[in-house]
C-alpha positions as CSV (number, residue, x, y, z in Angstrom):
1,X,30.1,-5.6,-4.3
2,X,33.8,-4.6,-3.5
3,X,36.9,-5.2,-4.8
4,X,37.6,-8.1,-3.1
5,X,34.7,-10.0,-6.1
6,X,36.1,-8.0,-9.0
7,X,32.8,-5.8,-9.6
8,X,32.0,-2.1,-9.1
9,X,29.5,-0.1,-8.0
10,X,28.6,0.3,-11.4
11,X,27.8,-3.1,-11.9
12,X,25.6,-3.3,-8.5
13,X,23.5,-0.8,-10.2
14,X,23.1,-2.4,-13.5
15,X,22.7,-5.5,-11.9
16,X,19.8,-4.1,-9.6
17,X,18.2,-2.8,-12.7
18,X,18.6,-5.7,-14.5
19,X,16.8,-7.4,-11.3
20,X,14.0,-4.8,-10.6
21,X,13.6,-3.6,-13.7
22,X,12.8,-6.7,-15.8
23,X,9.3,-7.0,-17.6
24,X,7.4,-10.6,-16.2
25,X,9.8,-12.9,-17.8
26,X,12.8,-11.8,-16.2
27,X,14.3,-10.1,-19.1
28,X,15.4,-6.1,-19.2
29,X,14.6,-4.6,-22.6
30,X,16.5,-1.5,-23.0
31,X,19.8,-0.9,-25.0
32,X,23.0,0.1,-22.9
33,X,22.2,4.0,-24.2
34,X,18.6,3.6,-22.3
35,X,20.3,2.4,-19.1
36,X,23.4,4.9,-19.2
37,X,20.6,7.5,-19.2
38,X,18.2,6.1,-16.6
39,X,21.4,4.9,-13.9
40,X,23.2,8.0,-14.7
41,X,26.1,6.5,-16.4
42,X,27.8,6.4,-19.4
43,X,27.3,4.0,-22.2
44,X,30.4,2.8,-22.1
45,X,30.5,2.2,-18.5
46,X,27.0,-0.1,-18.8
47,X,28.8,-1.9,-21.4
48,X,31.8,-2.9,-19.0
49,X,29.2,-3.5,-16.4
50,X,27.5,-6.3,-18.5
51,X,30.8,-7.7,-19.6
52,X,31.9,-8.3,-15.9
53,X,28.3,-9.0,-14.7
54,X,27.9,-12.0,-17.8
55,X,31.6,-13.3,-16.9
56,X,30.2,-13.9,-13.2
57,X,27.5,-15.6,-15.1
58,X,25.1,-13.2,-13.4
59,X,23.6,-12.1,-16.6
60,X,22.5,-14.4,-18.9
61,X,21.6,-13.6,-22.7
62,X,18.0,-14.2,-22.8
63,X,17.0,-13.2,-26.7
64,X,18.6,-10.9,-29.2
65,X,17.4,-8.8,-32.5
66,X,20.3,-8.2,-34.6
67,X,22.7,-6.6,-32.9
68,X,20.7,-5.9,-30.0
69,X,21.2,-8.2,-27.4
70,X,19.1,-8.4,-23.9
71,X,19.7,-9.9,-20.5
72,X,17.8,-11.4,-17.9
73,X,19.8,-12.2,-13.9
74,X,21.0,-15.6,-13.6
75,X,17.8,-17.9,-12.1
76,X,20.4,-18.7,-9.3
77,X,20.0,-15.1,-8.0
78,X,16.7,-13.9,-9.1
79,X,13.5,-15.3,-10.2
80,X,10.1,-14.7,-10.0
81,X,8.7,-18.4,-10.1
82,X,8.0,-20.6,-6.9
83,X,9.6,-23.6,-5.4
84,X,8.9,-25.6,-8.2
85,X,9.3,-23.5,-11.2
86,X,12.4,-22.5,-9.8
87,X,14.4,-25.9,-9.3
88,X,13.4,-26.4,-13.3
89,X,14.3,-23.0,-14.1
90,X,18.0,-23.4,-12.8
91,X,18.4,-26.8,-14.5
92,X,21.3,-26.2,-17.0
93,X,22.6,-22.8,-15.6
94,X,25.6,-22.4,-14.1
95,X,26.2,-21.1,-10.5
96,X,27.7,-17.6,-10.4
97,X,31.1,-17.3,-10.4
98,X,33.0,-14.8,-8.8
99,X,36.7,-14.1,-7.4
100,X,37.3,-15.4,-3.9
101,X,33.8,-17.0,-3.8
102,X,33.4,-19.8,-1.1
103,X,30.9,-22.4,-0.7
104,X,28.9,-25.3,-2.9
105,X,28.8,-22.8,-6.1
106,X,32.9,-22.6,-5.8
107,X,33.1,-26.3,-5.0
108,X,31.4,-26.9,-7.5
109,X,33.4,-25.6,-10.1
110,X,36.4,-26.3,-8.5
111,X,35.1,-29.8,-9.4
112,X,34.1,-29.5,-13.0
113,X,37.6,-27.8,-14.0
């Protein structure tokens, strides 16, 4: 991640978390005060991390309790299912989309705009 895509170092992390840290079903259950503390960041950093990471569509909100929303990555990046489970999982989800991004995900939108 470098400027030239629009995230930060900070996002990487959250994102890496978001990828390795996940229970079975893809989805990362801590609040932003839990990840601050475990990435070394502060809360309010996590929270511009998740804003930027879910306008690349590379988080998607995967349930919420009240106010409490959680996160699993994008299928398109990371998933845990096979061949087959993955094509159906990605179904319905947009590609990523990130500044300056070449290739079918780009064309793609280009093409749906």
């Amino acid at each position: 991640m470098n400027k030239d895509n629009g995230l930060k170092p900070s996002d990487r992390d959250v994102l890496r978390l978001h990828i390795h840290g996940s229970d079975a079903d893809g989805v990362l259950r801590m609040i932003q005060a839990a990840i601050a503390d475990k990435l070394g960041l502060k809360v309010r950093t996590v929270s511009g991390a998740i804003t930027r990471l879910r306008t690349a569509e590379l988080l998607i909100k995967a349930e919420s309790h009240g106010r409490v929303v959680y996160y699993s990555v994008t299928p398109h990046l990371a998933s845990r299912l096979g061949g087959r489970g993955q094509r159906e999982a990605v179904k319905g989800v947009r590609y990523p989309v990130l500044p300056g991004m070449k290739g079918e995900a780009a064309d793609d939108e280009r093409k749906s705009a």
